[in-house]
N, CA, C and O atoms as a GROMACS GRO file, in nm:
protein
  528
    1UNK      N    1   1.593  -0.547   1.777
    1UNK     CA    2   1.575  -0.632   1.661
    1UNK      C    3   1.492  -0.558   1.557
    1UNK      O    4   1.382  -0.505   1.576
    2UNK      N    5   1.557  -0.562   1.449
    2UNK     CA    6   1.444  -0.464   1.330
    2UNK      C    7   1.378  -0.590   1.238
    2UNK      O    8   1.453  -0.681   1.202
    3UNK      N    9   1.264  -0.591   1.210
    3UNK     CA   10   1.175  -0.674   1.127
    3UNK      C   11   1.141  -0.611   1.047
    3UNK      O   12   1.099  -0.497   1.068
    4UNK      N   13   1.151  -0.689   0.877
    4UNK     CA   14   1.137  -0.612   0.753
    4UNK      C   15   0.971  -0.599   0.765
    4UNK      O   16   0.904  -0.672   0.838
    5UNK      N   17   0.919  -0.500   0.685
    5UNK     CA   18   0.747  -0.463   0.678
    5UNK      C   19   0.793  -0.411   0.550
    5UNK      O   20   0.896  -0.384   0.489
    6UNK      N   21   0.598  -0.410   0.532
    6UNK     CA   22   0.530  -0.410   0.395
    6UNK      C   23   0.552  -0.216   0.417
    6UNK      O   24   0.564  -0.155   0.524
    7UNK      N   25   0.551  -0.176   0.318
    7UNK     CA   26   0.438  -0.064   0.299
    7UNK      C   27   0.436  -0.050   0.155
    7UNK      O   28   0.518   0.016   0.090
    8UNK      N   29   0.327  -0.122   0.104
    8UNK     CA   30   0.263  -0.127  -0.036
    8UNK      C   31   0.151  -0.036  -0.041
    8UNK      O   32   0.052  -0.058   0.028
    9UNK      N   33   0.160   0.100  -0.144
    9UNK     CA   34   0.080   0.127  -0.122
    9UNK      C   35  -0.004   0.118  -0.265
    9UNK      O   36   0.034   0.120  -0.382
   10UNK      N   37  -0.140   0.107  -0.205
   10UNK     CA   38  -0.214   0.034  -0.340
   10UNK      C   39  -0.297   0.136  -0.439
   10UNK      O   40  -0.387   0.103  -0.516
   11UNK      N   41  -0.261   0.225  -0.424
   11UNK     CA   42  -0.267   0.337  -0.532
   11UNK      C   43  -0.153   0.436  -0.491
   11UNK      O   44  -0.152   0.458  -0.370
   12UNK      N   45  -0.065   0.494  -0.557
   12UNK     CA   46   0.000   0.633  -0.532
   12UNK      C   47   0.028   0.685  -0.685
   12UNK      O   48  -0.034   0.772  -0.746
   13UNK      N   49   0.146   0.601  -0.732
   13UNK     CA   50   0.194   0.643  -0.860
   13UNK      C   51   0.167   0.578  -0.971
   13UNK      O   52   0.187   0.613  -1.087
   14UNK      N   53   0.109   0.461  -0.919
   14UNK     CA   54   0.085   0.393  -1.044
   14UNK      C   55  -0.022   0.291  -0.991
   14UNK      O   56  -0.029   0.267  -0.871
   15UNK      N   57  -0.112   0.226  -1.092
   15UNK     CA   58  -0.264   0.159  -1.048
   15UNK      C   59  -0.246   0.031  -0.988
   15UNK      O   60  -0.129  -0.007  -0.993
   16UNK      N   61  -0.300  -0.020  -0.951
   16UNK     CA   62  -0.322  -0.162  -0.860
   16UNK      C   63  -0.237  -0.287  -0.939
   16UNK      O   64  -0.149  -0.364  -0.901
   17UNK      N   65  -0.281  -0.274  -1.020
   17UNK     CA   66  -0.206  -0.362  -1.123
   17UNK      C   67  -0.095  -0.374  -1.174
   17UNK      O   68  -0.048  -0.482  -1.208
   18UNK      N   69  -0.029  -0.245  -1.187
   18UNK     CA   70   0.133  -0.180  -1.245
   18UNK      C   71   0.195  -0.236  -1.061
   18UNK      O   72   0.282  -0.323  -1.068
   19UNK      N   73   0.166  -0.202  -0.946
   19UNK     CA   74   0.209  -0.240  -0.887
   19UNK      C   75   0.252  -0.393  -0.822
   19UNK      O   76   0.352  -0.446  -0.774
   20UNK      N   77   0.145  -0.420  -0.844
   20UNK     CA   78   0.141  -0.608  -0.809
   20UNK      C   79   0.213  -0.664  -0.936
   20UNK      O   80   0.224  -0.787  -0.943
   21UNK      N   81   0.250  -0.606  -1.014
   21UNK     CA   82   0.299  -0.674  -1.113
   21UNK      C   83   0.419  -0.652  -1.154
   21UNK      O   84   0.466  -0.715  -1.248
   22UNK      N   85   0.492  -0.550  -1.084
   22UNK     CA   86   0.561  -0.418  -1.161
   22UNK      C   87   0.564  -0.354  -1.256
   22UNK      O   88   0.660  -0.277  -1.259
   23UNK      N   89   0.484  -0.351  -1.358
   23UNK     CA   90   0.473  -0.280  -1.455
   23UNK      C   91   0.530  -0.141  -1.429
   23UNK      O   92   0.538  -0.077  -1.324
   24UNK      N   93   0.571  -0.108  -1.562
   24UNK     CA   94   0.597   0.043  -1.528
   24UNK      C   95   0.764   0.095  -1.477
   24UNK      O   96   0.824   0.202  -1.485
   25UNK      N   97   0.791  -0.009  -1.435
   25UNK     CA   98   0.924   0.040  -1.360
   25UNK      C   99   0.989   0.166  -1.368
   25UNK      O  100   1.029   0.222  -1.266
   26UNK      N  101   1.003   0.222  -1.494
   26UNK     CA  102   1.018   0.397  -1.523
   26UNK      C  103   0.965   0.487  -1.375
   26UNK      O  104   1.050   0.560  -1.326
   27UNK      N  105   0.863   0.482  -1.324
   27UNK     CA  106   0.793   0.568  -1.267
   27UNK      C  107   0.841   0.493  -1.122
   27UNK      O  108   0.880   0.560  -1.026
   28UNK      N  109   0.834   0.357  -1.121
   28UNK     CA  110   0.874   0.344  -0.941
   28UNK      C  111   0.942   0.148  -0.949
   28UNK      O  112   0.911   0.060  -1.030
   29UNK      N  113   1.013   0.145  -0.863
   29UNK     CA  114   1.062  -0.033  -0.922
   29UNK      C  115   0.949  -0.112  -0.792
   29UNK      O  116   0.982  -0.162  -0.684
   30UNK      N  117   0.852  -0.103  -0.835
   30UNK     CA  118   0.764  -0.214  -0.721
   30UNK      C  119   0.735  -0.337  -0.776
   30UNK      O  120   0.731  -0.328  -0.899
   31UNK      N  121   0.715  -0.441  -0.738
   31UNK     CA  122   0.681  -0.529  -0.778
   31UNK      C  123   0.633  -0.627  -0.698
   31UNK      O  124   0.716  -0.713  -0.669
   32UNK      N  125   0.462  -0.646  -0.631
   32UNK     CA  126   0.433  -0.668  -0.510
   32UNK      C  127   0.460  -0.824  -0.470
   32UNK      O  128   0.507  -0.893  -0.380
   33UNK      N  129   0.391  -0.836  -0.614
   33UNK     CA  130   0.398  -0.986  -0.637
   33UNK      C  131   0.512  -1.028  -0.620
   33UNK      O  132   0.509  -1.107  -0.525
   34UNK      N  133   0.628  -1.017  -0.669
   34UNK     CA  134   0.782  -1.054  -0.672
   34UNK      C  135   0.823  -1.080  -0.521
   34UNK      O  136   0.878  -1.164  -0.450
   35UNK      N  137   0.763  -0.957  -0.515
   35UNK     CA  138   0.831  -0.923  -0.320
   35UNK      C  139   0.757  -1.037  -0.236
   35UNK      O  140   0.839  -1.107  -0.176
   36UNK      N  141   0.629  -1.072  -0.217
   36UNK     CA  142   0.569  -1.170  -0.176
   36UNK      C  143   0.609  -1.280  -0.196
   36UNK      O  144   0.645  -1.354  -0.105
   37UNK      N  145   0.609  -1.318  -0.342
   37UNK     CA  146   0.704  -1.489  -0.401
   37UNK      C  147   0.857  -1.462  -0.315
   37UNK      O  148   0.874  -1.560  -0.244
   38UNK      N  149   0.940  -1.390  -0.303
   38UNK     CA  150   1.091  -1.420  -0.244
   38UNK      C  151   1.061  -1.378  -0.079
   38UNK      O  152   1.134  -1.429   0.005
   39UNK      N  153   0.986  -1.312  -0.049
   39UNK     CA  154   0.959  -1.342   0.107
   39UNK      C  155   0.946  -1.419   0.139
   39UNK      O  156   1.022  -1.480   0.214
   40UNK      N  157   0.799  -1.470   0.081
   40UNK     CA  158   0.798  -1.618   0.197
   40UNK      C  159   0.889  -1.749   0.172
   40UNK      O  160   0.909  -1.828   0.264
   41UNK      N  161   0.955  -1.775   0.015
   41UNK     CA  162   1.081  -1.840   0.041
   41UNK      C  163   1.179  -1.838   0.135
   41UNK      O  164   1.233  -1.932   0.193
   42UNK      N  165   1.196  -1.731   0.143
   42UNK     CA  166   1.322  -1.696   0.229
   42UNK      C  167   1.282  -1.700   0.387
   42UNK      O  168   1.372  -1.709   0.470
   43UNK      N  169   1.147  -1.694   0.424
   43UNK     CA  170   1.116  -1.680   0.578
   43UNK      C  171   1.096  -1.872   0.591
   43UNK      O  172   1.114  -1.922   0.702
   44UNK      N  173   1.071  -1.935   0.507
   44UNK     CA  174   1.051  -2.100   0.475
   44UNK      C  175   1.209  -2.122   0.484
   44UNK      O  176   1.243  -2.190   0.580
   45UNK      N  177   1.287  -2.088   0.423
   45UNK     CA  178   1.461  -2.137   0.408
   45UNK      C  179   1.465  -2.096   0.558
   45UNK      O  180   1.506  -2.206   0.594
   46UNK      N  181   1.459  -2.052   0.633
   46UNK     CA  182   1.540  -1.969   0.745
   46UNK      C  183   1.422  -1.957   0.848
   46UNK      O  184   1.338  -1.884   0.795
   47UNK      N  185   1.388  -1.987   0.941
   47UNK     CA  186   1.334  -1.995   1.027
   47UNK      C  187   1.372  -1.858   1.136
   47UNK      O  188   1.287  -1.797   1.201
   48UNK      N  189   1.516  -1.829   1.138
   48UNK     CA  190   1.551  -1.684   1.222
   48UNK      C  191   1.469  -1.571   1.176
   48UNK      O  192   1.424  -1.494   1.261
   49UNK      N  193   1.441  -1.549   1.034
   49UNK     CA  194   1.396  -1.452   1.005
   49UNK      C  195   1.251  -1.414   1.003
   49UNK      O  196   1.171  -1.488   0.945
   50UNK      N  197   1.202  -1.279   1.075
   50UNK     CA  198   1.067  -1.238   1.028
   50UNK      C  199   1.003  -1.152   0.957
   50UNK      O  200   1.067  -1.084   0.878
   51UNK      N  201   0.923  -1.143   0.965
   51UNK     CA  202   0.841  -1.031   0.849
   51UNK      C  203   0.682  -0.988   0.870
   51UNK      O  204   0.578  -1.053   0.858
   52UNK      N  205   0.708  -0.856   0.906
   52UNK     CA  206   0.547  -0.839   0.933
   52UNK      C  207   0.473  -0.774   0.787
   52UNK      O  208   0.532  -0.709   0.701
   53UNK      N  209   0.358  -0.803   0.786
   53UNK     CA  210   0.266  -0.761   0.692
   53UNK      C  211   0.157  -0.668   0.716
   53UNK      O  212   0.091  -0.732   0.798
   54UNK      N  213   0.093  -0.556   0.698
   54UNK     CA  214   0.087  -0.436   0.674
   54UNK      C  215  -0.053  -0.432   0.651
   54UNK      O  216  -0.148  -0.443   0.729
   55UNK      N  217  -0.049  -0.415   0.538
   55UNK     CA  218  -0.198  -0.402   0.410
   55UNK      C  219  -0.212  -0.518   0.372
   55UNK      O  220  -0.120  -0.598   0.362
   56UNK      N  221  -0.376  -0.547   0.338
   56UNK     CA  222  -0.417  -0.664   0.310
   56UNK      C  223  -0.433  -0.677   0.171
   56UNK      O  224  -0.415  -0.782   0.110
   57UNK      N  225  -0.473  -0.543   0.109
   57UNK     CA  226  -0.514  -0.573  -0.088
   57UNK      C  227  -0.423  -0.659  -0.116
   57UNK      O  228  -0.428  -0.782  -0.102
   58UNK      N  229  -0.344  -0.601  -0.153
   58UNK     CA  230  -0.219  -0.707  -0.269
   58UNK      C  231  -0.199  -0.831  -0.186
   58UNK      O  232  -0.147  -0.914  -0.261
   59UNK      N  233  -0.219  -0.895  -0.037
   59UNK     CA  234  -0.162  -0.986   0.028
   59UNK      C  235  -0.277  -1.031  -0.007
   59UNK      O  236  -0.270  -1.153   0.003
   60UNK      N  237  -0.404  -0.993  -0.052
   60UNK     CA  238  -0.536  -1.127  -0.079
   60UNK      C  239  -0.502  -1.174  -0.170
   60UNK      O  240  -0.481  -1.295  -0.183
   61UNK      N  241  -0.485  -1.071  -0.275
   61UNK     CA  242  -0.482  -1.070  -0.457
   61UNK      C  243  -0.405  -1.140  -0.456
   61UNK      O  244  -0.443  -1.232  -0.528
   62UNK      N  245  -0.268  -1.172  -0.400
   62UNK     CA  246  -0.132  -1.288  -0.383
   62UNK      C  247  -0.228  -1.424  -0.354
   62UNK      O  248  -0.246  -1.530  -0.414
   63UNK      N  249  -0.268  -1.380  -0.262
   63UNK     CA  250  -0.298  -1.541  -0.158
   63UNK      C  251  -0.438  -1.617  -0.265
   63UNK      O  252  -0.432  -1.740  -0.280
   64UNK      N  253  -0.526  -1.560  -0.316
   64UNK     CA  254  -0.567  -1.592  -0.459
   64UNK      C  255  -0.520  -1.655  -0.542
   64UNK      O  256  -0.590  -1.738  -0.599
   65UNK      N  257  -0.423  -1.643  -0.568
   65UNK     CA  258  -0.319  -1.706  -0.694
   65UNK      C  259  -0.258  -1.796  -0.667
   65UNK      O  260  -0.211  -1.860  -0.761
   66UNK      N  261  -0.222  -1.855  -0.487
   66UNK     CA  262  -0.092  -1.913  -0.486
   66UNK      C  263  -0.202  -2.078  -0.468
   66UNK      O  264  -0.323  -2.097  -0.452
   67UNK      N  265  -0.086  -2.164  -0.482
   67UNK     CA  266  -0.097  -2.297  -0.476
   67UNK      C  267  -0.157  -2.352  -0.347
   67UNK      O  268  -0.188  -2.263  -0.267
   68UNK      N  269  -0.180  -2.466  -0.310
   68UNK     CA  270  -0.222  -2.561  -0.187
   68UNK      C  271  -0.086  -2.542  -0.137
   68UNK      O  272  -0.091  -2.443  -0.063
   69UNK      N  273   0.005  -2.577  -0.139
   69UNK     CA  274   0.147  -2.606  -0.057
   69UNK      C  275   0.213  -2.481  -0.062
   69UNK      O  276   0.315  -2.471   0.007
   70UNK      N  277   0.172  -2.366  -0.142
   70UNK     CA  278   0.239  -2.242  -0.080
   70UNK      C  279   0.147  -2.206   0.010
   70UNK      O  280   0.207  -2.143   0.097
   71UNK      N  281   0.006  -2.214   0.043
   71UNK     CA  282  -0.063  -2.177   0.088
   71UNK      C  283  -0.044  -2.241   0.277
   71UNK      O  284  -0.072  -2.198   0.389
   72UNK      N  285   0.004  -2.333   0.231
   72UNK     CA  286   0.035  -2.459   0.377
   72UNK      C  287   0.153  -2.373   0.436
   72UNK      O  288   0.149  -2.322   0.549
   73UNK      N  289   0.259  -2.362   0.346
   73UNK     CA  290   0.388  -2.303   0.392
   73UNK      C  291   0.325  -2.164   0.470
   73UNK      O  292   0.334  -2.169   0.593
   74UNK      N  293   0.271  -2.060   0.422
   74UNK     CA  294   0.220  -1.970   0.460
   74UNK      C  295   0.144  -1.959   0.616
   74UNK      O  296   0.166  -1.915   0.729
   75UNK      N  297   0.066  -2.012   0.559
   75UNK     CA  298   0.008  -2.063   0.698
   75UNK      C  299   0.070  -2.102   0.851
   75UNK      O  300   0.025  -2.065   0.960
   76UNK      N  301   0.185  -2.186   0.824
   76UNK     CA  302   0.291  -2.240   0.913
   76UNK      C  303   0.365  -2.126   0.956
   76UNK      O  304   0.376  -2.098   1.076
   77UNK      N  305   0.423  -2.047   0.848
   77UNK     CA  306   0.463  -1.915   0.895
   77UNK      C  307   0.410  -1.788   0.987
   77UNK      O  308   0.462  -1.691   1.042
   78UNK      N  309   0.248  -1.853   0.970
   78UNK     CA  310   0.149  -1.734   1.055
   78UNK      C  311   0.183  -1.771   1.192
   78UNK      O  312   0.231  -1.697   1.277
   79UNK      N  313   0.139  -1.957   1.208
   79UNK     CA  314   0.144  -1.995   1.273
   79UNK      C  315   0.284  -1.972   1.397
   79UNK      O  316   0.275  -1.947   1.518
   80UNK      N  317   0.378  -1.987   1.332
   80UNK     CA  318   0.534  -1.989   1.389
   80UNK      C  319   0.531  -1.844   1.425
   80UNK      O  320   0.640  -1.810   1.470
   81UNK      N  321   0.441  -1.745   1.420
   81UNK     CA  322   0.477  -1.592   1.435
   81UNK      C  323   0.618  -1.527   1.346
   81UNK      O  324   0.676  -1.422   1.373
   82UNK      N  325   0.650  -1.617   1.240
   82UNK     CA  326   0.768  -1.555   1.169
   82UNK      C  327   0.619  -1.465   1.087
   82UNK      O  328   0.607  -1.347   1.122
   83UNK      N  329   0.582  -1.485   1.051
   83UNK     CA  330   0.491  -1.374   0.955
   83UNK      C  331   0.379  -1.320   1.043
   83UNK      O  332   0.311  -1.404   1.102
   84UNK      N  333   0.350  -1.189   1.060
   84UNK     CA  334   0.275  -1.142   1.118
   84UNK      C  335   0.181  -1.055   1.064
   84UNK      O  336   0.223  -1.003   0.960
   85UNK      N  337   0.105  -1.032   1.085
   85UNK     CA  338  -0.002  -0.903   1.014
   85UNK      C  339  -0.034  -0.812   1.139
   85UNK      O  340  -0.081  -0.850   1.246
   86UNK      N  341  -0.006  -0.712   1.110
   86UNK     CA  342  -0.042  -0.598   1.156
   86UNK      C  343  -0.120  -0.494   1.103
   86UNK      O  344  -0.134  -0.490   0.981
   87UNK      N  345  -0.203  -0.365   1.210
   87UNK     CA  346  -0.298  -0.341   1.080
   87UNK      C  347  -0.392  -0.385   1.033
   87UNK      O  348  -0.505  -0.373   1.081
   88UNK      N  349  -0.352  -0.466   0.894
   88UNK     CA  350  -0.442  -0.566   0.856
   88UNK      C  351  -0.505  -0.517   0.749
   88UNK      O  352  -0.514  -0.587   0.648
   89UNK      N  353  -0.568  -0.361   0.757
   89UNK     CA  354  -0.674  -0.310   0.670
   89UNK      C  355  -0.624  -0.346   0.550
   89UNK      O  356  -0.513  -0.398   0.538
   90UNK      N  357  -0.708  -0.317   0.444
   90UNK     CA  358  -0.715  -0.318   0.290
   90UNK      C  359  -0.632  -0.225   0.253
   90UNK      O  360  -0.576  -0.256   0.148
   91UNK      N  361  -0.587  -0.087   0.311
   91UNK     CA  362  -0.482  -0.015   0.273
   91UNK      C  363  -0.467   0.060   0.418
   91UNK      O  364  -0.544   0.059   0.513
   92UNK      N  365  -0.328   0.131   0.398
   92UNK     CA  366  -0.341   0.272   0.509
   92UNK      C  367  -0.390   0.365   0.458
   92UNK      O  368  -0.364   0.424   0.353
   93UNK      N  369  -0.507   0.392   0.575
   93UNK     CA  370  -0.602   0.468   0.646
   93UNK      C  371  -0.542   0.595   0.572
   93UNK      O  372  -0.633   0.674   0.597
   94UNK      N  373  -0.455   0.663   0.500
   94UNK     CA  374  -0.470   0.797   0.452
   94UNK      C  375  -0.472   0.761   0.290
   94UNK      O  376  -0.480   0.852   0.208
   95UNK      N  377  -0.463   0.614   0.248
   95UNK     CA  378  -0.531   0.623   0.157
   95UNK      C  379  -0.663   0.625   0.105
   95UNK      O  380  -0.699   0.511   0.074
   96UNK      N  381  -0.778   0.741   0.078
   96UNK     CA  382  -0.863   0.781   0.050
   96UNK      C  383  -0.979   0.707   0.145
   96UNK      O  384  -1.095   0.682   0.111
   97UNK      N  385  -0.929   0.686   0.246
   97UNK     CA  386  -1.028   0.692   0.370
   97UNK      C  387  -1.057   0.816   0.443
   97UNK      O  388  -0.997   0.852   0.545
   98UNK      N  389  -1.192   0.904   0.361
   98UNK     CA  390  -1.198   1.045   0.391
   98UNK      C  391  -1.260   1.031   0.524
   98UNK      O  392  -1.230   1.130   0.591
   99UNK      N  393  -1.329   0.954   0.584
   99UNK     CA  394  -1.451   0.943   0.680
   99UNK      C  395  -1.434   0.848   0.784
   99UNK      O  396  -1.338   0.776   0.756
  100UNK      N  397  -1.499   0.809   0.920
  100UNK     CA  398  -1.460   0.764   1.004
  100UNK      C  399  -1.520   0.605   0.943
  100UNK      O  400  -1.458   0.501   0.967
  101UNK      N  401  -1.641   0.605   0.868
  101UNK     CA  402  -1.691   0.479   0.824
  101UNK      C  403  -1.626   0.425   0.719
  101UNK      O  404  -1.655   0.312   0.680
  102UNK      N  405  -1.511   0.513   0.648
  102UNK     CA  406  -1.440   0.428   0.539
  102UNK      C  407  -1.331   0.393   0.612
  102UNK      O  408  -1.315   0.270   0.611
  103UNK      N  409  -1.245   0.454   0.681
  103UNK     CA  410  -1.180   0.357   0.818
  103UNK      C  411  -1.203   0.229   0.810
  103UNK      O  412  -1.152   0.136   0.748
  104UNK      N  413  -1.330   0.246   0.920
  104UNK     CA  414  -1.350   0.076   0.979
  104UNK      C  415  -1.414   0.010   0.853
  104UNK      O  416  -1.408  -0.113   0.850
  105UNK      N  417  -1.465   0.063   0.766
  105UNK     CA  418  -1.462  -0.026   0.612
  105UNK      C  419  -1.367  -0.095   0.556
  105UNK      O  420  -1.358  -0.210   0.514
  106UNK      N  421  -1.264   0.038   0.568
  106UNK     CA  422  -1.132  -0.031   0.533
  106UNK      C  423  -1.041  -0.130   0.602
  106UNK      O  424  -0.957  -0.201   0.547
  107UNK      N  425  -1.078  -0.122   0.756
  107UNK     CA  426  -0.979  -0.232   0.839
  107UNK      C  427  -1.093  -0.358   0.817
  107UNK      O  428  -1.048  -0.469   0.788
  108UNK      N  429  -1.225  -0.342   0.829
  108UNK     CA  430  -1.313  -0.485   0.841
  108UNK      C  431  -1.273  -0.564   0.687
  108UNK      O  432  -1.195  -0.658   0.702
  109UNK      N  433  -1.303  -0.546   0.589
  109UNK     CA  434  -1.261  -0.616   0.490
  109UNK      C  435  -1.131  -0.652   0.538
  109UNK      O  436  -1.133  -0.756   0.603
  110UNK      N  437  -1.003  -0.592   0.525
  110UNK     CA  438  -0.870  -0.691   0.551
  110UNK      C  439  -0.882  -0.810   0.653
  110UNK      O  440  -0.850  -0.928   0.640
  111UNK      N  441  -0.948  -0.731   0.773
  111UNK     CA  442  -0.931  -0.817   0.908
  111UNK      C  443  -1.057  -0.955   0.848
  111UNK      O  444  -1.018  -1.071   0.844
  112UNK      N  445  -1.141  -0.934   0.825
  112UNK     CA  446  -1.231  -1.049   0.772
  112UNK      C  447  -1.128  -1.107   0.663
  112UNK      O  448  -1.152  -1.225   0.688
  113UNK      N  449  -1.031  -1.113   0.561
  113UNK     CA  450  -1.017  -1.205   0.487
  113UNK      C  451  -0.884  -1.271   0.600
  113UNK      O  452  -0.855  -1.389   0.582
  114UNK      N  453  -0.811  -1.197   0.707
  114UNK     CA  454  -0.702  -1.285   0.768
  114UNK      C  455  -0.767  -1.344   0.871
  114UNK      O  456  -0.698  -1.422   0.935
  115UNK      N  457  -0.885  -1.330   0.909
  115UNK     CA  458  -0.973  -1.456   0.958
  115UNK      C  459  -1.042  -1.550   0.936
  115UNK      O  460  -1.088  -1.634   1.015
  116UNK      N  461  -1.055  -1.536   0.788
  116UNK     CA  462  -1.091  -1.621   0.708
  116UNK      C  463  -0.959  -1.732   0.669
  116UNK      O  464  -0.969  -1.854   0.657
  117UNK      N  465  -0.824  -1.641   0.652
  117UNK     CA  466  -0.778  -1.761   0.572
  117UNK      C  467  -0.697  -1.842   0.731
  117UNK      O  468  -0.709  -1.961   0.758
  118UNK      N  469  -0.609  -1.728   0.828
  118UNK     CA  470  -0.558  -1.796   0.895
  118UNK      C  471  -0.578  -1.744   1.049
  118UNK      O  472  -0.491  -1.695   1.120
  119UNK      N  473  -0.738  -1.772   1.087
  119UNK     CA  474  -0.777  -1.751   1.208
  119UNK      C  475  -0.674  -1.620   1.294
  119UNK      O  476  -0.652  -1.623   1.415
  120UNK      N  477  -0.630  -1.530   1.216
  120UNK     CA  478  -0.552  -1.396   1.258
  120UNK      C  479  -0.637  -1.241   1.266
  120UNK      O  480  -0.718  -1.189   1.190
  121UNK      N  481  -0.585  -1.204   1.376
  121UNK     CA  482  -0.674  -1.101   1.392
  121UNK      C  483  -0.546  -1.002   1.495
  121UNK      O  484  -0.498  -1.015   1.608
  122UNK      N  485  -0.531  -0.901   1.377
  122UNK     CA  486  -0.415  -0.810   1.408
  122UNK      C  487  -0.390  -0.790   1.519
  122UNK      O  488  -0.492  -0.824   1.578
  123UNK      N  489  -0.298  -0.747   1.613
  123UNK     CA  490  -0.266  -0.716   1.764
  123UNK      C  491  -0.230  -0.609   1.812
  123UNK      O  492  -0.227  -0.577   1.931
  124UNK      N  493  -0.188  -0.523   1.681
  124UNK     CA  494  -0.113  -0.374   1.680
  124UNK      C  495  -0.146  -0.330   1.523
  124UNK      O  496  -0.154  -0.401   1.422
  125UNK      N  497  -0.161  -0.197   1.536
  125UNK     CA  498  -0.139  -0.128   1.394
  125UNK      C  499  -0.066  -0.021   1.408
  125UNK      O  500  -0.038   0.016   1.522
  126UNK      N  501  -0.013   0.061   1.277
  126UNK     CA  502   0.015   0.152   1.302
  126UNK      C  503   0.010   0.228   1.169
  126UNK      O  504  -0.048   0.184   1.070
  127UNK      N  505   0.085   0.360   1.175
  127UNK     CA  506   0.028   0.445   1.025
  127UNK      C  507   0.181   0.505   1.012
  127UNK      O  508   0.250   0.581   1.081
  128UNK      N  509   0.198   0.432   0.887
  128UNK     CA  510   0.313   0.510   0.839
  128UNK      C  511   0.315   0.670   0.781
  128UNK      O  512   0.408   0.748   0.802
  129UNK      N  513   0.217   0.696   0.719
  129UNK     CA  514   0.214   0.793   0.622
  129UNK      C  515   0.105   0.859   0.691
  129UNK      O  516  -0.012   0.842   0.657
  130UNK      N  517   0.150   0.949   0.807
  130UNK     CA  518   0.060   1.004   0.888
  130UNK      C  519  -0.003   1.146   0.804
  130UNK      O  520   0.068   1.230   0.747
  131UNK      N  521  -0.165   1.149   0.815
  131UNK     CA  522  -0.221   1.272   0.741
  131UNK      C  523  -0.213   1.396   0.827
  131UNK      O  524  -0.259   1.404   0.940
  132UNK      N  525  -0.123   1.531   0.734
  132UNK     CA  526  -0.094   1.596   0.762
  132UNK      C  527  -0.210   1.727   0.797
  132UNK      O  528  -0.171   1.834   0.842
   0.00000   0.00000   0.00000
C-alpha cells in the first residue's frame, strides 16, 4: 500500500512564505497551503484514503489559520489514523540543523505543538534528503 507524504521543504528555493502560499511559481509550483486545504477535504470525502505528514512548520502556520470545524475534521482524521505525523520536527534535519542540539531543537518544537493540538507524538521518522 503506498501513502501520499509531505516533503515541504521550508526553505530551499524560495522563502517560507512564497512557499505556503505559492508565490513565485516561475521558480517551483508549491503551494503548501493549497496542498493542505485539498488534502484534508479529500481524506474527510473518503475515509479509504491516507496521508502521512512529515514537517511541522507550514502544518502549524496552516493549523493557525484554519476554522473550529476544520480544526474538528482534522482532528478526527488524527484520530481515525487516516492522517498521521511522522517525524514531526519543524523541518528535515538537513535543513540547517548543523549540530546535534539543533536536531532535538528542531524535533522538540514540532513534537510539542502535535501534542499540544492533538495529543500525537510521532512513532517513526525518517529522512528523505539524506546529508551527504
Amino acid at each position: 500500500m503506498q501513502v501520499p507524504h509531505t516533503h515541504d521543504d521550508v526553505g530551499w528555493l524560495k522563502n517560507v512564505d512564497e512557499y505556503f502560499y505559492g508565490a513565485r511559481p516561475e521558480i517551483q509550483r508549491a503551494g503548501v497551503r493549497k496542498i493542505l486545504n485539498s488534502v484534508f477535504k479529500e481524506l474527510a470525502w473518503n475515509p479509504d484514503r491516507r496521508f502521512i505528514y512529515v514537517e511541522s512548520a507550514f502544518f502549524e502556520r496552516w493549523w493557525d489559520e484554519v476554522d473550529t470545524r476544520t480544526a474538528d475534521v482534522v482532528r478526527g482524521l488524527v484520530a481515525s489514523g487516516q492522517l498521521e505525523f511522522i517525524n514531526g520536527a519543524w523541518s528535515m534535519a538537513d535543513e540547517a540543523c548543523t549540530s546535534f542540539a539543533d536536531a532535538i531543537n528542531n524535533a522538540e518544537g514540532g513534537h510539542r505543538m502535535l501534542k499540544d493540538a492533538f495529543n500525537a507524538t510521532p512513532r517513526t521518522t525518517w529522512q528523505i534528503d539524506p546529508c551527504v
